[in-house]
N, C-alpha and C positions, 0 to 999 in steps of 0.2 A: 229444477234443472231443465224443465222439460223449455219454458216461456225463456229461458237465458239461452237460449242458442236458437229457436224461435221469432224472434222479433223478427229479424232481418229477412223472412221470408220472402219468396220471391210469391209462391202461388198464394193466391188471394184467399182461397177458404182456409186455407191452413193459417197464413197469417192469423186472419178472423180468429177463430178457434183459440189461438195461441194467445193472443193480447185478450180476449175473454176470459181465458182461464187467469191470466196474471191481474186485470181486473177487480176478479173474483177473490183473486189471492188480497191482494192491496186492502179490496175493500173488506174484508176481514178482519185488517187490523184496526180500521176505524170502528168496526162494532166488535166489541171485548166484550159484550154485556152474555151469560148461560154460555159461556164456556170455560172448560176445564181446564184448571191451572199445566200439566201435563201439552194440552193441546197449543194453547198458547204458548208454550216455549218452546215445541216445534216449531209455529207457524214462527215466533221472532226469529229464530233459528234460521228456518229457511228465507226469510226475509233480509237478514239481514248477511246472509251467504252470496244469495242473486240480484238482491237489488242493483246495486251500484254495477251489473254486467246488463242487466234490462235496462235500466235508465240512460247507458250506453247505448245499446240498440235505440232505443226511441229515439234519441236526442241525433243520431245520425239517420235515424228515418226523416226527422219533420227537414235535416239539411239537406236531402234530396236522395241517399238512396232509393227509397222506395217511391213509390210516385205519388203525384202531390194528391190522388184521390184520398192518399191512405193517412194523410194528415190530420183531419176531424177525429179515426180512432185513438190515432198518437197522442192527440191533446186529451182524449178521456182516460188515455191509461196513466199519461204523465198527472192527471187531475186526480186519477184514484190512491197513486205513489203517494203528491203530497198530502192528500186527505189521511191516508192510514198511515203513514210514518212522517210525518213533515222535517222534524228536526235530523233524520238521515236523508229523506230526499233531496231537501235544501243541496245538501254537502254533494249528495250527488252527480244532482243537476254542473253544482258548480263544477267539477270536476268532470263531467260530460264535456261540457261546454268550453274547457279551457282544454282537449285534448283535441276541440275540433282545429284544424291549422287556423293561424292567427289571423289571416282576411278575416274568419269569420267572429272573433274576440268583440269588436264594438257592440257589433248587433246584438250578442251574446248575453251584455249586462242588459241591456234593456228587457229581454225574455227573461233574464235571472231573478231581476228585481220585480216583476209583475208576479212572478210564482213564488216567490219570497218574504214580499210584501204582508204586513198583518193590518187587516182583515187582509184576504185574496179574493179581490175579485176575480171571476171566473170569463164574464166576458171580455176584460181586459187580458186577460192572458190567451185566448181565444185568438185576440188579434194579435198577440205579442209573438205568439206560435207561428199565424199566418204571417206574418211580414216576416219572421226569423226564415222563415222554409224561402219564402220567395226572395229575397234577399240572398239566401245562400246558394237559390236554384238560378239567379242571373249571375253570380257571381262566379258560379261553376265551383261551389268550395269541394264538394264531393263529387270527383268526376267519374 
């Protein structure tokens, strides 16, 4: 609960902090391996409660609320989401991205489909991220 109302931070160390711990969280779910069946139904639990309110947050951070420095962490949390749950993050992203107002919809499937895509490359989504942010930062989608 803590990173779902977090993200959008304004002050910088707290952001920090905050997309670190959700990170942390994410990448958890990519490693399952020595732990307990109990703990992992928490963590799906809670994964599956705040995702789709974090991947909100980010996906309006990389459109321009927060500033374009804070881009690079956005794409490692959005990288950790799809790595530890892909088949909900996919869904999320989608549904991120189709609540942003509709200027921003074209751009939108191209970033969809780079973090969607199987294998995922990483540096292509990298750029798909940067041009989604600066695209929605000329565009003024989030004012």
């Amino acid at each position: 609960q803590l990173c779902s109302g977090c993200v959008l931070l304004e002050h910088r160390e707290a952001w920090r902090a905050c997309t670190h711990l959700a990170e942390g969280i994410f990448g958890s779910c990519a490693r399952r391996v020595d732990v307990d069946p109990h703990t992992l139904s928490v963590l799906d639990a809670t994964v599956a409660q705040h995702g789709p309110v974090i991947m909100r947050g980010v996906t309006c951070a990389i459109a321009g609320v927060l500033p374009p420095a804070r881009v690079p962490q956005c794409t490692a949390l959005l990288r950790a989401m799809m790595e530890g749950v892909p088949e909900s993050a996919g869904s999320w992203l989608e549904h991120a991205l189709g609540a942003l107002p509709v200027a921003a919809h074209e751009d939108a499937k191209i970033l969809l489909t780079a973090c969607t895509r199987s294998p995922v490359s990483w540096p292509e989504v990298r750029r798909a991220v940067d041009d989604f942010s600066d695209v929605c930062r000329r565009k003024r989608i989030i004012a």
